[in-house]
TORKOL-4160 file (C-alpha; in steps of 0.2 Angstrom, whole numbers, padded with zeros to 4 digits, m for minus):
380
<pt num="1" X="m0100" Y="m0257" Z="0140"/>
<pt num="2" X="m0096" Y="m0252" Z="0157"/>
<pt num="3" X="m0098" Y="m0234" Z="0169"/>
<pt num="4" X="m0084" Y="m0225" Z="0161"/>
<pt num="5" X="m0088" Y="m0231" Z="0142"/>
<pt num="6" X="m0102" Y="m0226" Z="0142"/>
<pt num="7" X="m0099" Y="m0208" Z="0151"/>
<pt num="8" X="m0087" Y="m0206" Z="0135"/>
<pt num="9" X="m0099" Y="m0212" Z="0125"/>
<pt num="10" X="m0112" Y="m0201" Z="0128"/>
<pt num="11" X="m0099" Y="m0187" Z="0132"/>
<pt num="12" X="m0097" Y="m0188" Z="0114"/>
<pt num="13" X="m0112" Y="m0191" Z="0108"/>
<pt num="14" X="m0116" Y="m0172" Z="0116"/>
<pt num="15" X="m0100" Y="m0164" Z="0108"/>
<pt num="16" X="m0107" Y="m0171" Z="0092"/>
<pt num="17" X="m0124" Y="m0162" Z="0095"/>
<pt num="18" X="m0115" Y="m0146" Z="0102"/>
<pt num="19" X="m0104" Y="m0145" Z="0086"/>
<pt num="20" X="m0116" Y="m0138" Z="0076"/>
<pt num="21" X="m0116" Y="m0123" Z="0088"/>
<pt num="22" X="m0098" Y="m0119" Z="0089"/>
<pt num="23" X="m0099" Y="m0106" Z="0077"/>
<pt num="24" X="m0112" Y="m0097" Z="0088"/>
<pt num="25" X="m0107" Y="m0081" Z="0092"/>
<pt num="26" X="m0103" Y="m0076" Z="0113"/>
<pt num="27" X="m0108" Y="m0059" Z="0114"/>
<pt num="28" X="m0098" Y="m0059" Z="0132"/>
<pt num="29" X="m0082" Y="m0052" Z="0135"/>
<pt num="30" X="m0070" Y="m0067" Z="0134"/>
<pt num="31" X="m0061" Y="m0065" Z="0150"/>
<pt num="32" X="m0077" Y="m0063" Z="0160"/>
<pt num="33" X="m0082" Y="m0080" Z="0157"/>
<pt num="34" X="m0086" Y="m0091" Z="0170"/>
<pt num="35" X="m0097" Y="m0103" Z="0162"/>
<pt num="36" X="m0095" Y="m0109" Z="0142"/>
<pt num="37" X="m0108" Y="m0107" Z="0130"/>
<pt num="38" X="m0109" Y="m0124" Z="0126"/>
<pt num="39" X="m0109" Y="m0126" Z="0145"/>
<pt num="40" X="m0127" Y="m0117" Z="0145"/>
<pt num="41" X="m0136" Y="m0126" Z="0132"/>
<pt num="42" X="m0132" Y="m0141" Z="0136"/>
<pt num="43" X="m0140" Y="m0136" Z="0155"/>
<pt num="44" X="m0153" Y="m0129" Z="0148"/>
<pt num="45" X="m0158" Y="m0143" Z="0134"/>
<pt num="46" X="m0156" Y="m0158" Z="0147"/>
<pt num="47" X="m0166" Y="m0146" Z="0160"/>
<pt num="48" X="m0180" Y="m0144" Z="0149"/>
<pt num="49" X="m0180" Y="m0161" Z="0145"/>
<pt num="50" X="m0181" Y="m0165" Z="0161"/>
<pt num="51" X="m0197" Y="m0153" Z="0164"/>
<pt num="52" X="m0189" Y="m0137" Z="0167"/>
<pt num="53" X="m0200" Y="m0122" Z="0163"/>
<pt num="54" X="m0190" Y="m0106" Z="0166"/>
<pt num="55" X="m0173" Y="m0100" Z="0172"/>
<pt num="56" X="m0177" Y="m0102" Z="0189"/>
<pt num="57" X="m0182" Y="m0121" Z="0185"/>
<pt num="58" X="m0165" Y="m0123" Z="0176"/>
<pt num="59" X="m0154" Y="m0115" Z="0188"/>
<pt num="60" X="m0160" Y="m0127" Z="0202"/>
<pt num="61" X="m0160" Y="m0141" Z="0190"/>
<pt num="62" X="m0139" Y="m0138" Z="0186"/>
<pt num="63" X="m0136" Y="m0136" Z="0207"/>
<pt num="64" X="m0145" Y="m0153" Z="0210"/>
<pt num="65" X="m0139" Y="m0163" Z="0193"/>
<pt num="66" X="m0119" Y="m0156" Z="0192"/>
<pt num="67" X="m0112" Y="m0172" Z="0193"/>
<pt num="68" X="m0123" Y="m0180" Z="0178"/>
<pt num="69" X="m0119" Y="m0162" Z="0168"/>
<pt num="70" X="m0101" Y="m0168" Z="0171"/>
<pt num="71" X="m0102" Y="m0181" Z="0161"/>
<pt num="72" X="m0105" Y="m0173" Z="0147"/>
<pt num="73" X="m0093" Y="m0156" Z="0149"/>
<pt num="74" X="m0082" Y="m0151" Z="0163"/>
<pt num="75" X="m0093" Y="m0137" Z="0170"/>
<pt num="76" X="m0078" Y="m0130" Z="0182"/>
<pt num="77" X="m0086" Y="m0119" Z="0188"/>
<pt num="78" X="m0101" Y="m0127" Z="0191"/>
<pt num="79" X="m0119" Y="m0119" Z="0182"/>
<pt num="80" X="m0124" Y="m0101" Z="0184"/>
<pt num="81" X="m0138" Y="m0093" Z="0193"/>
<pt num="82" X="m0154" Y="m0091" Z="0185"/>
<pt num="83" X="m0152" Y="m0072" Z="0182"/>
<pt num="84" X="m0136" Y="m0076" Z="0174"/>
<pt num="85" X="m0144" Y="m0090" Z="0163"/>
<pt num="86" X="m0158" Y="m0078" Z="0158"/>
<pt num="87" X="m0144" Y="m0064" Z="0153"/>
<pt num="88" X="m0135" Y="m0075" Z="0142"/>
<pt num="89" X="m0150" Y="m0082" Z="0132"/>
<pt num="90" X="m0157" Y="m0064" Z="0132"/>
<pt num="91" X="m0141" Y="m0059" Z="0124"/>
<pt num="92" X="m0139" Y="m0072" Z="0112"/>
<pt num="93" X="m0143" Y="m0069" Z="0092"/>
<pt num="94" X="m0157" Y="m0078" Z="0089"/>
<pt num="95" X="m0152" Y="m0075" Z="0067"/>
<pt num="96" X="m0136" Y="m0084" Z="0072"/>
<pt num="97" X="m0144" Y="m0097" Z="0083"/>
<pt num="98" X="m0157" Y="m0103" Z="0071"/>
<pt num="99" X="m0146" Y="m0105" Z="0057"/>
<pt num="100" X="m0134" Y="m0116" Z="0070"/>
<pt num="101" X="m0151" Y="m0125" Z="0074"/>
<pt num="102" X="m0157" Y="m0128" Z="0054"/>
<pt num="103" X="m0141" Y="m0134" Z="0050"/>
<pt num="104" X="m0142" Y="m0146" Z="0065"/>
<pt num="105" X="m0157" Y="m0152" Z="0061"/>
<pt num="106" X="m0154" Y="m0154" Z="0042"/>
<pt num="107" X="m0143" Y="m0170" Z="0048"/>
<pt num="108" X="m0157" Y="m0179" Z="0059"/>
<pt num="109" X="m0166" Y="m0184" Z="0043"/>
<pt num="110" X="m0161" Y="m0200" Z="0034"/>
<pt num="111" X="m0176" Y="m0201" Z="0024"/>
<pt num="112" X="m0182" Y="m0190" Z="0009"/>
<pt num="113" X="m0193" Y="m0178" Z="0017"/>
<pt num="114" X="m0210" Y="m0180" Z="0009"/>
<pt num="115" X="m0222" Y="m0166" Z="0017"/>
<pt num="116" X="m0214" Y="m0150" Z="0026"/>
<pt num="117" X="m0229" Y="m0143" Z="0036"/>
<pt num="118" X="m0226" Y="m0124" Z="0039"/>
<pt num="119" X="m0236" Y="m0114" Z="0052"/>
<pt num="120" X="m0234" Y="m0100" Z="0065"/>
<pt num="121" X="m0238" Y="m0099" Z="0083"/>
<pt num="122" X="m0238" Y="m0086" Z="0096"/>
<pt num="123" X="m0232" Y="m0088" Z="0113"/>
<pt num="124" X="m0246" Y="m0079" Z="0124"/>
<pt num="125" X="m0239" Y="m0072" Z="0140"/>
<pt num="126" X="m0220" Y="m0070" Z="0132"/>
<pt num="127" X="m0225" Y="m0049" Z="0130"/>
<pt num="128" X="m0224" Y="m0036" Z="0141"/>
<pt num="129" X="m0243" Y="m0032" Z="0133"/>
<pt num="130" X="m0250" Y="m0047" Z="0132"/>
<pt num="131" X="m0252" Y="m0054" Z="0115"/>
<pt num="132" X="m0248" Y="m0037" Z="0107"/>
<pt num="133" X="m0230" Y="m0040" Z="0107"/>
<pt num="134" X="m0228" Y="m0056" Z="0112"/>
<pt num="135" X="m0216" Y="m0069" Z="0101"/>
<pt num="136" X="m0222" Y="m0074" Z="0087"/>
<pt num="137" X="m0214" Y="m0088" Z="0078"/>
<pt num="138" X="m0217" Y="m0097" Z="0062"/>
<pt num="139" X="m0209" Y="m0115" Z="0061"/>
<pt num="140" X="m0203" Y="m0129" Z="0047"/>
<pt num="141" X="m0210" Y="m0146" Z="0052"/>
<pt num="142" X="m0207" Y="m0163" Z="0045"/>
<pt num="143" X="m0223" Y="m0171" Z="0046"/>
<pt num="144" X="m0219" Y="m0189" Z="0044"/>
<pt num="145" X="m0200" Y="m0188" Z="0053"/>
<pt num="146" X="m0211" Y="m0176" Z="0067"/>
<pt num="147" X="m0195" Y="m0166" Z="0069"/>
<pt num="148" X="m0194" Y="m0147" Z="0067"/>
<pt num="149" X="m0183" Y="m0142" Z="0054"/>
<pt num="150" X="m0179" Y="m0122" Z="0056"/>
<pt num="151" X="m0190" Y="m0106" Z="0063"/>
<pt num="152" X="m0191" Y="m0088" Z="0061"/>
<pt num="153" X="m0197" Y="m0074" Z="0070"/>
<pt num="154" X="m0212" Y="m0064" Z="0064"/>
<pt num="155" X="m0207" Y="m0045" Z="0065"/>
<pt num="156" X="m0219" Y="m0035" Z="0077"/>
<pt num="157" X="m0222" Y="m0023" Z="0060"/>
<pt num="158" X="m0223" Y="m0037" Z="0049"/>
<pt num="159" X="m0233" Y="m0054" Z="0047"/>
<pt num="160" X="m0230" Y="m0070" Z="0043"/>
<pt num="161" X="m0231" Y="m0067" Z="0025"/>
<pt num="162" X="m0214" Y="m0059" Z="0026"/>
<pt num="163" X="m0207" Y="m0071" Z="0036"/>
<pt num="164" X="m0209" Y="m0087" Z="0028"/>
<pt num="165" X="m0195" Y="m0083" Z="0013"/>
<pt num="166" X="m0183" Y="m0081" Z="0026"/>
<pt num="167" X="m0188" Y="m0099" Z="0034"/>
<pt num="168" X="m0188" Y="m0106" Z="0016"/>
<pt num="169" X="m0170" Y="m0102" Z="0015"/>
<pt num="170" X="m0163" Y="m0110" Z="0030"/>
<pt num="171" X="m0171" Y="m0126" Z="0022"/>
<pt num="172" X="m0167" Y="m0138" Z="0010"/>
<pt num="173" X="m0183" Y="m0144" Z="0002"/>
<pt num="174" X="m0178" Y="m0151" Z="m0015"/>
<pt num="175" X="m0190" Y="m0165" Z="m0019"/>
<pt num="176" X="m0203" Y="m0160" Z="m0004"/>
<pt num="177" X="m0220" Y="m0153" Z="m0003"/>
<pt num="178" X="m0221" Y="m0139" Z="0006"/>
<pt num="179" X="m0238" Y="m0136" Z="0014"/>
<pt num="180" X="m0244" Y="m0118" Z="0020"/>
<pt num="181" X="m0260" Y="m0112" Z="0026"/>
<pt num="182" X="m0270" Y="m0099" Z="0019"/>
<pt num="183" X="m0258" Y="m0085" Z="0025"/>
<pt num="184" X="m0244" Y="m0092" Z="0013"/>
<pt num="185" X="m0254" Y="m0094" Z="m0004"/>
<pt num="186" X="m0245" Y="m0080" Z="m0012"/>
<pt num="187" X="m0236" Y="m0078" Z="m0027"/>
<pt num="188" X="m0220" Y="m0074" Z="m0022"/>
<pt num="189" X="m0221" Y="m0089" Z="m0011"/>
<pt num="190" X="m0225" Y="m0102" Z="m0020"/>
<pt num="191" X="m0211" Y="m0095" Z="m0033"/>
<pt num="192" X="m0199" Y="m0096" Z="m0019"/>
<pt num="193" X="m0203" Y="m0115" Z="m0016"/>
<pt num="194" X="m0202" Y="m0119" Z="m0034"/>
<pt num="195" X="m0186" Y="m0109" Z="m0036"/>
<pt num="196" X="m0180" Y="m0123" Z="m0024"/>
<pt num="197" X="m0186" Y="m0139" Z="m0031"/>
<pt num="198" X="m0201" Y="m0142" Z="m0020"/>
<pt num="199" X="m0218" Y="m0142" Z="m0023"/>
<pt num="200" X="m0232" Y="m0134" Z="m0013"/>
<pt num="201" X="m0249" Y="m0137" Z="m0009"/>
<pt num="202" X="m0257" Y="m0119" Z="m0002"/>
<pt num="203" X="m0275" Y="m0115" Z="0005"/>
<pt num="204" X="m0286" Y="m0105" Z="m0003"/>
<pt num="205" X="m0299" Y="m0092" Z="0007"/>
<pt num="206" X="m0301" Y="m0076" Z="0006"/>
<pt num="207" X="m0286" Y="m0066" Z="0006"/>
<pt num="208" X="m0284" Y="m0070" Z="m0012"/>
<pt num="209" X="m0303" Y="m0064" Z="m0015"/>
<pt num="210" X="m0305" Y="m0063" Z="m0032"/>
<pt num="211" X="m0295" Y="m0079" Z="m0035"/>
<pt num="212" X="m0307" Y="m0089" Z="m0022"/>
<pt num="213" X="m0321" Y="m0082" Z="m0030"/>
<pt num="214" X="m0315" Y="m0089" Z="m0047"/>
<pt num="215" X="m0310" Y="m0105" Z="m0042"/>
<pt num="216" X="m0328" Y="m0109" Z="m0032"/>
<pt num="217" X="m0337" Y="m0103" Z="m0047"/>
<pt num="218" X="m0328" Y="m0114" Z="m0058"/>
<pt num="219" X="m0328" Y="m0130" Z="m0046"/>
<pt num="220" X="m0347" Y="m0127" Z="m0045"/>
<pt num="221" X="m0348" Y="m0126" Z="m0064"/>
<pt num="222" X="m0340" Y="m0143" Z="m0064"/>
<pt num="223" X="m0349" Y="m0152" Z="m0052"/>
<pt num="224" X="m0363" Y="m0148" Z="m0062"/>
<pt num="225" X="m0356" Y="m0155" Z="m0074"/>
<pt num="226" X="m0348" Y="m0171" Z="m0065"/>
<pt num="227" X="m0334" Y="m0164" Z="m0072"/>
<pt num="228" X="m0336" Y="m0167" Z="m0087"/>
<pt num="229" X="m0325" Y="m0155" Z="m0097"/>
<pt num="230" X="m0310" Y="m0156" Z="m0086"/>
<pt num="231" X="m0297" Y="m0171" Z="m0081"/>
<pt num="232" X="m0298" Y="m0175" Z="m0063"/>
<pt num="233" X="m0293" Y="m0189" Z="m0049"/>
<pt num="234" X="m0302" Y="m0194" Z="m0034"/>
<pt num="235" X="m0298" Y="m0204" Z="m0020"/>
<pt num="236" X="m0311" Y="m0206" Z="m0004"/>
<pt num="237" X="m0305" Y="m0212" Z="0014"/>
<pt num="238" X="m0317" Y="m0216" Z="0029"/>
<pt num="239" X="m0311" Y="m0215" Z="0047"/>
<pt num="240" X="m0318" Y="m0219" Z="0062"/>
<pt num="241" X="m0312" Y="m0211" Z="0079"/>
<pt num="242" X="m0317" Y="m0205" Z="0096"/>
<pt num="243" X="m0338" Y="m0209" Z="0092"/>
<pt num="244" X="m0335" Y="m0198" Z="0075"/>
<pt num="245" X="m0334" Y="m0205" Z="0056"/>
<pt num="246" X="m0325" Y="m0193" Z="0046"/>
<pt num="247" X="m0327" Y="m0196" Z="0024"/>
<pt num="248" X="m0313" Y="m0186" Z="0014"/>
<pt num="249" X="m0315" Y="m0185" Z="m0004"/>
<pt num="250" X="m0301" Y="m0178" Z="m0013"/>
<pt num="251" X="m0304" Y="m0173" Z="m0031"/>
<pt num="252" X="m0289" Y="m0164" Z="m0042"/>
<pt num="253" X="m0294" Y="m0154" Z="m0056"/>
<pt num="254" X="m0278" Y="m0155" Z="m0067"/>
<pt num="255" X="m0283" Y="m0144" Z="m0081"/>
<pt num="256" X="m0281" Y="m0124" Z="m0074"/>
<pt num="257" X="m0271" Y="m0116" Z="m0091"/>
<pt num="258" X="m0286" Y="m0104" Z="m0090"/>
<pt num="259" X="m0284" Y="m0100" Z="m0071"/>
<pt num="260" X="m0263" Y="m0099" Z="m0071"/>
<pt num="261" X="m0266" Y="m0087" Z="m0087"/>
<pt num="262" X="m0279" Y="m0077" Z="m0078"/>
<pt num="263" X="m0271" Y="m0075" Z="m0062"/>
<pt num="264" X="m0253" Y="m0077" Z="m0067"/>
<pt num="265" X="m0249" Y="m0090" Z="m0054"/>
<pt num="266" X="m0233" Y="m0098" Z="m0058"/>
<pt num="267" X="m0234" Y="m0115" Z="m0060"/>
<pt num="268" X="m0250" Y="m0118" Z="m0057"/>
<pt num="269" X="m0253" Y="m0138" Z="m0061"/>
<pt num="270" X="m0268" Y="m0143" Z="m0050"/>
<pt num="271" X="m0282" Y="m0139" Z="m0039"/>
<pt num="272" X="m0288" Y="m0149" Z="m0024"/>
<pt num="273" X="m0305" Y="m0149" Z="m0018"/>
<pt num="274" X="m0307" Y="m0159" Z="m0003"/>
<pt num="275" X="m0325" Y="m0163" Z="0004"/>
<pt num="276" X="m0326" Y="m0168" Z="0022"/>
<pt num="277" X="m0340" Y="m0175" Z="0031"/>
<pt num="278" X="m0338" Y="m0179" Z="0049"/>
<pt num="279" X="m0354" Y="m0188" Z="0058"/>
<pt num="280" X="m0355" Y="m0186" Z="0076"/>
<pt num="281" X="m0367" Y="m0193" Z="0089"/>
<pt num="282" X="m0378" Y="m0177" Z="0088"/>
<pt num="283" X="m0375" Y="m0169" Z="0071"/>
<pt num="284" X="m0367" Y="m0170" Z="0054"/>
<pt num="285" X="m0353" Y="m0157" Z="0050"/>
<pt num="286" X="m0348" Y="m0153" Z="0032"/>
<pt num="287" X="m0333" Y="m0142" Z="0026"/>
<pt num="288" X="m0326" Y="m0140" Z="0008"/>
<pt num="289" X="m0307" Y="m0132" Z="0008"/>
<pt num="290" X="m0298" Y="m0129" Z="m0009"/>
<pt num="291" X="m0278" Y="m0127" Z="m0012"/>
<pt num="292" X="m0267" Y="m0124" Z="m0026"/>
<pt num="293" X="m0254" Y="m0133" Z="m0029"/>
<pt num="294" X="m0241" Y="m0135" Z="m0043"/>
<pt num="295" X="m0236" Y="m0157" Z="m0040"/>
<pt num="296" X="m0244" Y="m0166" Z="m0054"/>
<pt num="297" X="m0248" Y="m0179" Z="m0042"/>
<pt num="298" X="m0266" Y="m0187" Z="m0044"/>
<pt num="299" X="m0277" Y="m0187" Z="m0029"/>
<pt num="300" X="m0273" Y="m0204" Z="m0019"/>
<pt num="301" X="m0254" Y="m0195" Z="m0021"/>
<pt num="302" X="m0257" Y="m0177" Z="m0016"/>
<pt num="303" X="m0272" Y="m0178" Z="m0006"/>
<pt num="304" X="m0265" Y="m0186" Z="0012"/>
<pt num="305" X="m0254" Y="m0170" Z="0008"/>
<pt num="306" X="m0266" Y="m0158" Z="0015"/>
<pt num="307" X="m0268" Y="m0170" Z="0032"/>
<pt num="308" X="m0252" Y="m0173" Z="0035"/>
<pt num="309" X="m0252" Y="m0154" Z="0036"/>
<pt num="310" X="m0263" Y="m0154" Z="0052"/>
<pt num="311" X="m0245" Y="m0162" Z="0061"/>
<pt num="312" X="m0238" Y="m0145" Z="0063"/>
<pt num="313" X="m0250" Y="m0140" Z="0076"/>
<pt num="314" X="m0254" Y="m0157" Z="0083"/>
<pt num="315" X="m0235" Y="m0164" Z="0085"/>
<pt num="316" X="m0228" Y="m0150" Z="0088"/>
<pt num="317" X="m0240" Y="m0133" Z="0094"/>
<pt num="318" X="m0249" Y="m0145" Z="0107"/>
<pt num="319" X="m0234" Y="m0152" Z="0113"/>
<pt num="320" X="m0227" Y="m0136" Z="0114"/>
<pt num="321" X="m0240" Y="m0130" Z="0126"/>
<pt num="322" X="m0247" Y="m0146" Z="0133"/>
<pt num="323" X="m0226" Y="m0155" Z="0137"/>
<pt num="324" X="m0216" Y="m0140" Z="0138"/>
<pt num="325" X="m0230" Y="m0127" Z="0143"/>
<pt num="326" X="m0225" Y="m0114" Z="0131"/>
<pt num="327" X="m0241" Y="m0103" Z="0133"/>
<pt num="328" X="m0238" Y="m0101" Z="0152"/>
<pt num="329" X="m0219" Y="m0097" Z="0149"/>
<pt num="330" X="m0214" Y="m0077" Z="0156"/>
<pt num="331" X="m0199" Y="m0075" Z="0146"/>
<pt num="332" X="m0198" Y="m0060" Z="0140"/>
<pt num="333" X="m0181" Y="m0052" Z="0140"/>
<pt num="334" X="m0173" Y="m0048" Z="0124"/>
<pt num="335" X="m0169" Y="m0064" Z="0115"/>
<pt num="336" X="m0172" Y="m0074" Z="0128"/>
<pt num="337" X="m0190" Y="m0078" Z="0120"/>
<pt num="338" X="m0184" Y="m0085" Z="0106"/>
<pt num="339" X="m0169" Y="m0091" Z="0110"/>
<pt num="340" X="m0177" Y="m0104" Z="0124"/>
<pt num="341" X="m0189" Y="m0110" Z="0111"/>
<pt num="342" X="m0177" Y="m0115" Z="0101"/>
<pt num="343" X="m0170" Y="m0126" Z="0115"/>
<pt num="344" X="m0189" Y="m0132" Z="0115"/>
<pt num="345" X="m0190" Y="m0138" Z="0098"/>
<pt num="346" X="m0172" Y="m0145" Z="0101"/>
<pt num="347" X="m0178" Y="m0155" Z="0114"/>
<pt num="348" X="m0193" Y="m0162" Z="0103"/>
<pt num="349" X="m0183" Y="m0167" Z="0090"/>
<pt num="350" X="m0171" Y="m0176" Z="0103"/>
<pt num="351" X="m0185" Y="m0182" Z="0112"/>
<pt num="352" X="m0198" Y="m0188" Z="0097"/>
<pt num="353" X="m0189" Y="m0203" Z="0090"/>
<pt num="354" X="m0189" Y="m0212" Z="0107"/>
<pt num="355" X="m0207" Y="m0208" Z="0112"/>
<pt num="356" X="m0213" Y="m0224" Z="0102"/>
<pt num="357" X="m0230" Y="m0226" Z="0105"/>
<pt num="358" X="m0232" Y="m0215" Z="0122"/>
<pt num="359" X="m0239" Y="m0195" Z="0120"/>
<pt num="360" X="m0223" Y="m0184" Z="0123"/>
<pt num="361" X="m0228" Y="m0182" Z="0140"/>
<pt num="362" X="m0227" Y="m0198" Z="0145"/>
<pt num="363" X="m0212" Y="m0198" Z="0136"/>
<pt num="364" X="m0203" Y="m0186" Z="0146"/>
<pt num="365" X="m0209" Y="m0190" Z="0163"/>
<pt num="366" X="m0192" Y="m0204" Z="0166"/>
<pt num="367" X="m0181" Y="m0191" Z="0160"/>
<pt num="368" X="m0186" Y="m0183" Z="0175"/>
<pt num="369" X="m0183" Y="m0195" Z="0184"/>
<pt num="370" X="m0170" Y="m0206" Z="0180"/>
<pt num="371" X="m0151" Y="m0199" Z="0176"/>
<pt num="372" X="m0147" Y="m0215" Z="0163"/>
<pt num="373" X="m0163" Y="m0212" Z="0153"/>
<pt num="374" X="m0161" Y="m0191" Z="0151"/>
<pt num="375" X="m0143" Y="m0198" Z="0144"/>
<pt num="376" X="m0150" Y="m0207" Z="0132"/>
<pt num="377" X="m0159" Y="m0195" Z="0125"/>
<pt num="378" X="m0146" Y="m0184" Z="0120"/>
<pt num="379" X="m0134" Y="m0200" Z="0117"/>
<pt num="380" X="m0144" Y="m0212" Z="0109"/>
């Protein structure tokens, strides 16, 4: 394929991408614009891509790479300012934008998605009074495709109880198992994921007080007993990393009629009990965490379930604020907060299928510096 071929390739392979954002809607008056929406995300996704932090980073990133952004889209007017940029993201609708992102991203998966990790994060310096108001974002992660699905802001007078319902229906989950920390393991929840045709597996401390207390009485009972009055399944792994060996045993109590008519939990099936042992050079640690769950999967089935959870924050948290240094990020006008995350998880989810082996830093690093490899990114 030769210069120009490619140039329309990937020029295409862009549009395609920018598609799903058409429908966005330009809160700017229509013959006062100089530079077209399309125009700015694709700036400000190739930017980050590329390293770019803030406006200022992405401004100077369009003056030195206009001829590259050409091949994509004509960018007549060449790429606007950095106050400029920060106005239009500011003024963006971050409900509109997320919905143009989900439905995106609903077409990157070619494969059933198996566990859908869901978690929040706070992005520290993005308020005025530090962490008081800064933004506050829960997020829909594929753990095995490592590719962020959908996100949702957590109101300032709210948490993130009310906010994962509204992230649960941007997504398609049918046939999933949805995986939420302790924070989620409520009713109307875990309702809300069977109402869909998912599953969920859900951590159990002490906000549900009574419920925990039930539940660790009745396990204690049962170990007692070796379980002798219940149905279970176990499955035991040994790993060895870093100097530490780490034993998980997963043990599924699949008999709880008693603790779904107590406690009215809609489809209850199972409980999980998982007993980890990590021995380190100097000490031995030992932790016990319980979840409910409604699959009727036996333990070898269920029980990676609750690991492949722990991808959300390393795949996608950590890459957040180790690649793309969200923590350290002084965005703070309007929407522009949110908005220029969503460019970030757009970037990891064009950027995590080519990483192969390398961290996601190393990853990124050529797209900084060479033109033909940030192209490919976008236009694989």
């Amino acid at each position: 394929m030769d210069e120009t071929s490619e140039a329309v390739a990937a020029a295409f392979e862009a549009t395609v991408f920018l598609d799903y954002f058409a429908d966005l809607p330009d809160p700017r008056q229509p013959g006062k614009v100089a530079y077209r929406l399309d125009e700015v995300l694709l700036l400000a996704l190739l930017a980050i891509l590329a390293g770019a932090e803030g406006f200022t980073d992405i401004a100077r990133f369009g003056h030195k790479k206009i001829d590259l952004l050409r091949r994509f889209l004509p960018f007549q007017h060449d790429t606007p300012s950095h106050d400029h940029l920060g106005d239009i993201l500011a003024a963006l609708d971050p409900v509109a934008f997320r919905r143009c992102f989900a439905a995106w991203a609903a077409t990157l998966t070619q494969t059933p998605l198996d566990v859908i990790a869901i978690d929040g994060k706070i992005s520290r310096r993005s308020g005025r009074a530090g962490a008081r108001d800064a933004l506050h974002v829960v997020s829909a992660f594929a753990a095995r495709q490592r590719l962020v699905l959908a996100q949702t802001k957590v109101s300032g007078k709210s948490n993130e109880i009310a906010a994962i319902p509204a992230l649960l229906d941007l997504l398609s989950i049918e046939g999933a198992i949805v995986t939420i920390d302790a924070v989620g393991c409520q009713r109307a929840i875990a309702r809300k994921i069977l109402n869909k045709k998912a599953d969920h597996v859900l951590a159990l401390k002490g906000n549900q007080s009574t419920l925990q207390e039930d539940v660790t009485l009745f396990i204690e009972e049962q170990r007692a007993r070796d379980f002798a009055d219940c149905t279970i399944s176990m499955h035991e792994t040994v790993e060895g990393d870093h100097g530490r060996i780490e034993t998980r045993r997963v043990t599924v109590i699949h008999q709880v009629a008693w603790l779904q008519k107590r406690h009215a939990w809609q489809g209850l099936r199972s409980l999980l009990v998982v007993d980890s042992t990590r021995e380190l050079a100097i000490r031995t640690e030992r932790e016990t965490r319980c979840y409910l769950t409604s699959s009727p999967f036996v333990a070898d089935c269920i029980g990676p379930a609750t690991r492949q959870h722990r991808a959300i924050e390393n795949s996608l948290h950590w890459i957040l604020d180790v690649t793309f240094h969200e923590d350290q990020s002084r965005i703070r006008t309007a929407h522009a907060p949110e908005n220029i995350l969503a460019v970030r998880h757009i970037a990891v989810n064009v950027a995590a299928p080519n990483k192969g082996k390398d961290s996601m830093r190393l990853a990124l690093k050529p797209a900084g510096w060479y033109d033909d490899y940030l192209v490919r990114l976008v236009a694989p």
